[in-house]
TORKOL-4160 file (C-alpha; in steps of 0.2 Angstrom, whole numbers, padded with zeros to 4 digits, m for minus):
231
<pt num="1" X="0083" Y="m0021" Z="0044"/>
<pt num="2" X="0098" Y="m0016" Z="0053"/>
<pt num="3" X="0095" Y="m0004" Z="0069"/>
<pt num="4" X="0096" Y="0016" Z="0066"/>
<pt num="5" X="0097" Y="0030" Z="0079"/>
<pt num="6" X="0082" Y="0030" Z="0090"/>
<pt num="7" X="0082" Y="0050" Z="0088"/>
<pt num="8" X="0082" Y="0046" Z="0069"/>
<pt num="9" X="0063" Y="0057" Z="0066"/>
<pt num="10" X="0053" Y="0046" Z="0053"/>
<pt num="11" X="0037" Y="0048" Z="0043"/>
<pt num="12" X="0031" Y="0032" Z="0037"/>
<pt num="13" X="0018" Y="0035" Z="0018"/>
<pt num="14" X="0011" Y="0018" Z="0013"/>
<pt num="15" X="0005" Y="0014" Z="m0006"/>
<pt num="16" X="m0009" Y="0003" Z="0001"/>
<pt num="17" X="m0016" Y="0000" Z="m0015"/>
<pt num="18" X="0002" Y="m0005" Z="m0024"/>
<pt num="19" X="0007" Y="m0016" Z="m0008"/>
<pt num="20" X="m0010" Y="m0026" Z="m0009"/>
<pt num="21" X="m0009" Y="m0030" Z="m0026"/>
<pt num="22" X="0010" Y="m0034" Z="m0025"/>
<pt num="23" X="0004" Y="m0049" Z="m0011"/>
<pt num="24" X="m0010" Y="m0055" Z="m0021"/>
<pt num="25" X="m0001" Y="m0057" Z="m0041"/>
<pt num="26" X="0016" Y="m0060" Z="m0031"/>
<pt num="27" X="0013" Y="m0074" Z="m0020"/>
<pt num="28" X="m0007" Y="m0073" Z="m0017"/>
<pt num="29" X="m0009" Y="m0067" Z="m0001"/>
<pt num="30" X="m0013" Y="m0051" Z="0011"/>
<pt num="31" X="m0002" Y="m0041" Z="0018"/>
<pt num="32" X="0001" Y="m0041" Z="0038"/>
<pt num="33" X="0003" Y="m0019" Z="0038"/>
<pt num="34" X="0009" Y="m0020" Z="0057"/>
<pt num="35" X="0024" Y="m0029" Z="0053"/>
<pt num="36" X="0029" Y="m0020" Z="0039"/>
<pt num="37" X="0026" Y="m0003" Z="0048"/>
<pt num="38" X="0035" Y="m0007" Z="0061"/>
<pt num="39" X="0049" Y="m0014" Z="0049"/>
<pt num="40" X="0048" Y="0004" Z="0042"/>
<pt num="41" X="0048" Y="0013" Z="0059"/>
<pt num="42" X="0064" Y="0003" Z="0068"/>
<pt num="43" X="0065" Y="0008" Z="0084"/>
<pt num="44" X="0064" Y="0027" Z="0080"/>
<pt num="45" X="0056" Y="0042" Z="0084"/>
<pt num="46" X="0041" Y="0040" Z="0074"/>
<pt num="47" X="0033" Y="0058" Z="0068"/>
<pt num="48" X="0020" Y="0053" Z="0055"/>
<pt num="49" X="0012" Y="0035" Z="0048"/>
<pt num="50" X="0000" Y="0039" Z="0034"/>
<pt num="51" X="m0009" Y="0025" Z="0026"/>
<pt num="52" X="m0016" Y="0029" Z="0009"/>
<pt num="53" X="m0033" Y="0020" Z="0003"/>
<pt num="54" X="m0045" Y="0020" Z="m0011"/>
<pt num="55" X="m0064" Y="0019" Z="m0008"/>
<pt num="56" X="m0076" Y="0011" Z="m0020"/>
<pt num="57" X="m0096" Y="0016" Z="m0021"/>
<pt num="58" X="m0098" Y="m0001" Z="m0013"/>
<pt num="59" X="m0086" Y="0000" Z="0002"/>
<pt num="60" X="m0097" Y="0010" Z="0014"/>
<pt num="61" X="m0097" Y="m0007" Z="0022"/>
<pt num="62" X="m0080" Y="m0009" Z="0023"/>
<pt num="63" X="m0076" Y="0006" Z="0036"/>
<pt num="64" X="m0067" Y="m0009" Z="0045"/>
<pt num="65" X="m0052" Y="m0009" Z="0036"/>
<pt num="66" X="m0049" Y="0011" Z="0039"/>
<pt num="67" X="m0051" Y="0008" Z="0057"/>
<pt num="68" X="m0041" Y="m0007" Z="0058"/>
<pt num="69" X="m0026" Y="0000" Z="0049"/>
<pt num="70" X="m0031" Y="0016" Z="0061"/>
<pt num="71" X="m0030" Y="0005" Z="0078"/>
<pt num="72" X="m0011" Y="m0003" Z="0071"/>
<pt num="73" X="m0005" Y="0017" Z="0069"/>
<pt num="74" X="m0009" Y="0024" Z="0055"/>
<pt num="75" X="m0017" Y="0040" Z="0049"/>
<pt num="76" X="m0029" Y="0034" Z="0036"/>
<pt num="77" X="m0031" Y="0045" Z="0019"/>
<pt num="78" X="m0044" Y="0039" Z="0009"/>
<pt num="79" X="m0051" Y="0046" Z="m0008"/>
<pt num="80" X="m0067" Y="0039" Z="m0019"/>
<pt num="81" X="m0064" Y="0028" Z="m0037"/>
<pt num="82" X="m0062" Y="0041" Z="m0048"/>
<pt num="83" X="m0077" Y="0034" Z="m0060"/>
<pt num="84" X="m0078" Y="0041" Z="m0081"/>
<pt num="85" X="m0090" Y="0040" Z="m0093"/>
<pt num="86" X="m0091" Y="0023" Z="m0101"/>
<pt num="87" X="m0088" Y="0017" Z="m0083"/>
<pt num="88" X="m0072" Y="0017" Z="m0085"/>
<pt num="89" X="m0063" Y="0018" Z="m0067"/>
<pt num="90" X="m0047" Y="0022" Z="m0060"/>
<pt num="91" X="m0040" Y="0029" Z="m0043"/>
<pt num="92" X="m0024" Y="0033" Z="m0035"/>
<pt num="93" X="m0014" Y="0043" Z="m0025"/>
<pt num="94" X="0002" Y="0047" Z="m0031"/>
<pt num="95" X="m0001" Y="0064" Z="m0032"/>
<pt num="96" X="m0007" Y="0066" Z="m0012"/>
<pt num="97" X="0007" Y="0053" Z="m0006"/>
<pt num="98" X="0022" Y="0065" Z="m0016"/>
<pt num="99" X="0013" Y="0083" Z="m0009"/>
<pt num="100" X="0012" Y="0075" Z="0008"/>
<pt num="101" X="0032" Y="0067" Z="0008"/>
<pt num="102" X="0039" Y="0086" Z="0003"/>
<pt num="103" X="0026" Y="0096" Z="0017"/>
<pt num="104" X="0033" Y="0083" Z="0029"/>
<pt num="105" X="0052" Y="0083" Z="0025"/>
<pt num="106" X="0057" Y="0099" Z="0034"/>
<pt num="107" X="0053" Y="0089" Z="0050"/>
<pt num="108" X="0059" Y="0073" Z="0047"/>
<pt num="109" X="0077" Y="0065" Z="0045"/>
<pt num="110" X="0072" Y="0049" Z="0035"/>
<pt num="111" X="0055" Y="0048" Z="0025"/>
<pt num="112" X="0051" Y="0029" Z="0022"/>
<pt num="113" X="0042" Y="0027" Z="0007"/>
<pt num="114" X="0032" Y="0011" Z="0007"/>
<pt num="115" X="0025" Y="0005" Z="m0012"/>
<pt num="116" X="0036" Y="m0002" Z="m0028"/>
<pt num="117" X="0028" Y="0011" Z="m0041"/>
<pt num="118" X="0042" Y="0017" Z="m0052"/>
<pt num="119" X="0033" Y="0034" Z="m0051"/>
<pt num="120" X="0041" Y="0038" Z="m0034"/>
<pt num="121" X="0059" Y="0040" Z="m0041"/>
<pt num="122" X="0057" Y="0059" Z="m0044"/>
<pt num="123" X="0050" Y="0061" Z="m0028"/>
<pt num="124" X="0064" Y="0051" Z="m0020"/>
<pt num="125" X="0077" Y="0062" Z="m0028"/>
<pt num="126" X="0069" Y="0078" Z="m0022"/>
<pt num="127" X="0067" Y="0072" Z="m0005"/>
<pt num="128" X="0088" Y="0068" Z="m0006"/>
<pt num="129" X="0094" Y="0083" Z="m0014"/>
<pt num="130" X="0084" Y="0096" Z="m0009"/>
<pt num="131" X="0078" Y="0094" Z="0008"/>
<pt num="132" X="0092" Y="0081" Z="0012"/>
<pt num="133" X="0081" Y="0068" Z="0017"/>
<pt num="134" X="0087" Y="0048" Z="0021"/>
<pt num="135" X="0072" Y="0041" Z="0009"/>
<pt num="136" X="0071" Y="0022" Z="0013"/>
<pt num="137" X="0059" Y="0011" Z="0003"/>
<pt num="138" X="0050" Y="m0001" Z="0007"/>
<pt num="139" X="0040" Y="m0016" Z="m0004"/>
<pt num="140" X="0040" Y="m0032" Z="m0012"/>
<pt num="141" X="0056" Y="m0034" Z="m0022"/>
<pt num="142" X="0050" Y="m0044" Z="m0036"/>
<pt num="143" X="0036" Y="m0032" Z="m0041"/>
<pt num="144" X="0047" Y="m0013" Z="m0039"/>
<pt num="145" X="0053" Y="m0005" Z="m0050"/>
<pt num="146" X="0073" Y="m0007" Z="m0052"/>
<pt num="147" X="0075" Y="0011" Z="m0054"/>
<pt num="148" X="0065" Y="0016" Z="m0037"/>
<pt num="149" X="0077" Y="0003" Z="m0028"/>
<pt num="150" X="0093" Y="0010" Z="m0034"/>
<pt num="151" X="0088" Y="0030" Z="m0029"/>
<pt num="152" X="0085" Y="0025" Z="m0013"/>
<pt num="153" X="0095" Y="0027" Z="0002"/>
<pt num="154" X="0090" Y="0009" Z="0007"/>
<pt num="155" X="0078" Y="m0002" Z="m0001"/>
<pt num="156" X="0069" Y="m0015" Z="0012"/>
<pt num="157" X="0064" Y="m0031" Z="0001"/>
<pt num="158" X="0047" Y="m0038" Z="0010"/>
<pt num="159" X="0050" Y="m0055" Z="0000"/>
<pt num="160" X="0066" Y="m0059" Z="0010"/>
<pt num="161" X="0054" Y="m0063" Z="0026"/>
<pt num="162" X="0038" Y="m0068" Z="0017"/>
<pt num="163" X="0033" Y="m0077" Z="0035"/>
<pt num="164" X="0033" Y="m0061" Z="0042"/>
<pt num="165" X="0026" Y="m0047" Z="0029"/>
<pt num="166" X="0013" Y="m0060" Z="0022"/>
<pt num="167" X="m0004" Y="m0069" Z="0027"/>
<pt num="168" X="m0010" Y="m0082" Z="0020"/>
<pt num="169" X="m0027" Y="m0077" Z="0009"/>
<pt num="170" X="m0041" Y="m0087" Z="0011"/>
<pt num="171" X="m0050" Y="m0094" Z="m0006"/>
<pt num="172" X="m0070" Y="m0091" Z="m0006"/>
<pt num="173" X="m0081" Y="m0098" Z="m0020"/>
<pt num="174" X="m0090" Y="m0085" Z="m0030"/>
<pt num="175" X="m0107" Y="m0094" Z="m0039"/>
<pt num="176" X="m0107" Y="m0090" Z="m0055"/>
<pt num="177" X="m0091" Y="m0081" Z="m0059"/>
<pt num="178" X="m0076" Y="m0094" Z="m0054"/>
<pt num="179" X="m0066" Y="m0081" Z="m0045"/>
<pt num="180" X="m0060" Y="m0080" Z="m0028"/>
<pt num="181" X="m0070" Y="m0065" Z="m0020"/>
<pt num="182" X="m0062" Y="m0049" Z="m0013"/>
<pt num="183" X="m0066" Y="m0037" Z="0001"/>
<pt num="184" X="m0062" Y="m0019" Z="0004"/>
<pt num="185" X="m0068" Y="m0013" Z="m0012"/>
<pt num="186" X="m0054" Y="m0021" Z="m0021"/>
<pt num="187" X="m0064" Y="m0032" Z="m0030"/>
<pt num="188" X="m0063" Y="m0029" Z="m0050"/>
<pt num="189" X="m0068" Y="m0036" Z="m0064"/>
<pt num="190" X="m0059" Y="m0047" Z="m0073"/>
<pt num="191" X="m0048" Y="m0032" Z="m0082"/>
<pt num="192" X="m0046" Y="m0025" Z="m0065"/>
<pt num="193" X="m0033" Y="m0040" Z="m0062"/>
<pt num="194" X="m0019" Y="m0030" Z="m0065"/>
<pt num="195" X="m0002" Y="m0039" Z="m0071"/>
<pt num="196" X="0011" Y="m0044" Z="m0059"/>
<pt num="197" X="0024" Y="m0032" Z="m0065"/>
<pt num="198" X="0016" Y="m0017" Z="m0067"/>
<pt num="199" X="0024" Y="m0007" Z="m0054"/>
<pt num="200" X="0012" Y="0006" Z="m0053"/>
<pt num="201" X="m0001" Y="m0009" Z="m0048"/>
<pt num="202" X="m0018" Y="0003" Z="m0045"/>
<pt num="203" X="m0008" Y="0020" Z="m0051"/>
<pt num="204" X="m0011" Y="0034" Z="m0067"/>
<pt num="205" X="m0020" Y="0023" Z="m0081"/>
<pt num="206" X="m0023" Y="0010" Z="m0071"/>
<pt num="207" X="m0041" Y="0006" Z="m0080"/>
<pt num="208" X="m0055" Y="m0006" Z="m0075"/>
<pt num="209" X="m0073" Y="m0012" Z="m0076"/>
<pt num="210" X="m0085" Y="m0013" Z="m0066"/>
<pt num="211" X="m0082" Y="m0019" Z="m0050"/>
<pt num="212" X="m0087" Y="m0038" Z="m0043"/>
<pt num="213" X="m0099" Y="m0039" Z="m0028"/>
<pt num="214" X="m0093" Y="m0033" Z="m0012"/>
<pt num="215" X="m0094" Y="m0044" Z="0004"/>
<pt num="216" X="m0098" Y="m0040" Z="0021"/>
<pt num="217" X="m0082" Y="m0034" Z="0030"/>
<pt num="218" X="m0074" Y="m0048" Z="0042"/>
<pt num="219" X="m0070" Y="m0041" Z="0060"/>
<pt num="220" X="m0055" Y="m0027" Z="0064"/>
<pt num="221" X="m0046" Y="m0039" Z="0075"/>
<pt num="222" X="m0035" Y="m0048" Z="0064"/>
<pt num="223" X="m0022" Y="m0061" Z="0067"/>
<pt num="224" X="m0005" Y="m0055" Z="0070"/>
<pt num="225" X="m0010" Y="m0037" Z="0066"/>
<pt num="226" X="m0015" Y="m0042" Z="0049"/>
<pt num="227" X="m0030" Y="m0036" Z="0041"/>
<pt num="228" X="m0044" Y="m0048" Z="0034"/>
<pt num="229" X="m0054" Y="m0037" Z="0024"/>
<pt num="230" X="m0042" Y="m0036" Z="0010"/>
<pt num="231" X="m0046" Y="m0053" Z="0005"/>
């Protein structure tokens, strides 16, 4: 990215949900969130880094992952799996992300928007037009959505420099099932393997089934500020 104004006030709102599916259907790995935050922050005045998680009935083990992603910078948000009768379940936070974006604007030059989800375009235009904000995006270029690209001031591919913005995922046997196991409370059921080019990749109608088992959490210190519990 090139270098912007050190005075240059940023708040940073990361998609977790759509950036960790992105790396997993993508290219199969985990994303390292230091890199790309400070990818996102580029040497300026950084005012808020809001981190936006979703929390399955069996991630009360997992409180790893919030503090890790806490320890890099962020402000972790986090709200339960929404879960319906059937058992159908379903969780995002686009909502949360847009309310927070348009609170924040009025102190900000530049709001950095990190996620693909074609949902964001009306929130981008707003931020542009009404409060004049520089709205840059952030995410994995293969997977956004063409029309989020194109509204924003400045779109920042994380496939151009997959060394950096990637971690190479680690395979784990599951008995029984044949699949590789997940942490965090990411792990769904077969449907919950949502397709590649879904843009919103955990968003409004994403529907799965019961989740697989959860694993105990790996530690918080990860290898080049990566985080291992998204596995």
């Amino acid at each position: 990215m090139k270098a912007q104004p050190t005075a240059q006030r940023v708040g940073v709102f990361v998609d977790v949900q759509n950036l960790y599916y992105s790396a997993r259907f993508m290219h199969n790995a985990k994303v390292n969130f230091k890199a790309v935050l400070n990818e996102a922050i580029a040497g300026r005045n950084l005012i808020r880094a809001i981190a936006y998680v979703i929390r399955a009935e069996e991630e009360v083990k997992k409180e790893a992952f919030f503090e890790a992603l806490g320890m890099i910078g962020f402000e972790v948000k986090a709200k339960d799996l929404q879960i319906f009768v059937g058992g159908a379940k379903k969780g995002d936070w686009d909502i949360g992300i847009a309310m927070d974006a348009i609170e924040l604007a009025p102190k900000l030059d530049t709001v950095v928007l990190v996620s693909g989800d074609g949902d964001f375009v009306p929130l981008v235009e707003h931020l542009q037009r009404a409060i004049g904000c520089r709205v840059e995006v952030v995410a994995f270029g293969k997977s956004a959505a063409s029309k989020l690209k194109e509204a924003a001031d400045n779109f920042i591919d994380l496939d151009k420099n997959q060394k950096k913005f990637l971690i190479e995922r680690k395979r784990l046997p599951v008995r029984g099932r044949g699949r590789e196991t997940m942490g965090a409370g990411e792990a769904m059921g077969d449907r919950g393997m949502l397709p590649p080019d879904t843009h919103s990749m955990f968003g409004e109608g994403a529907v799965v089934e019961k989740p697989a088992a959860v694993h105990t959490a790996a530690p918080a210190a990860r290898k080049a500020g990566g985080l291992e519990e998204l596995d």
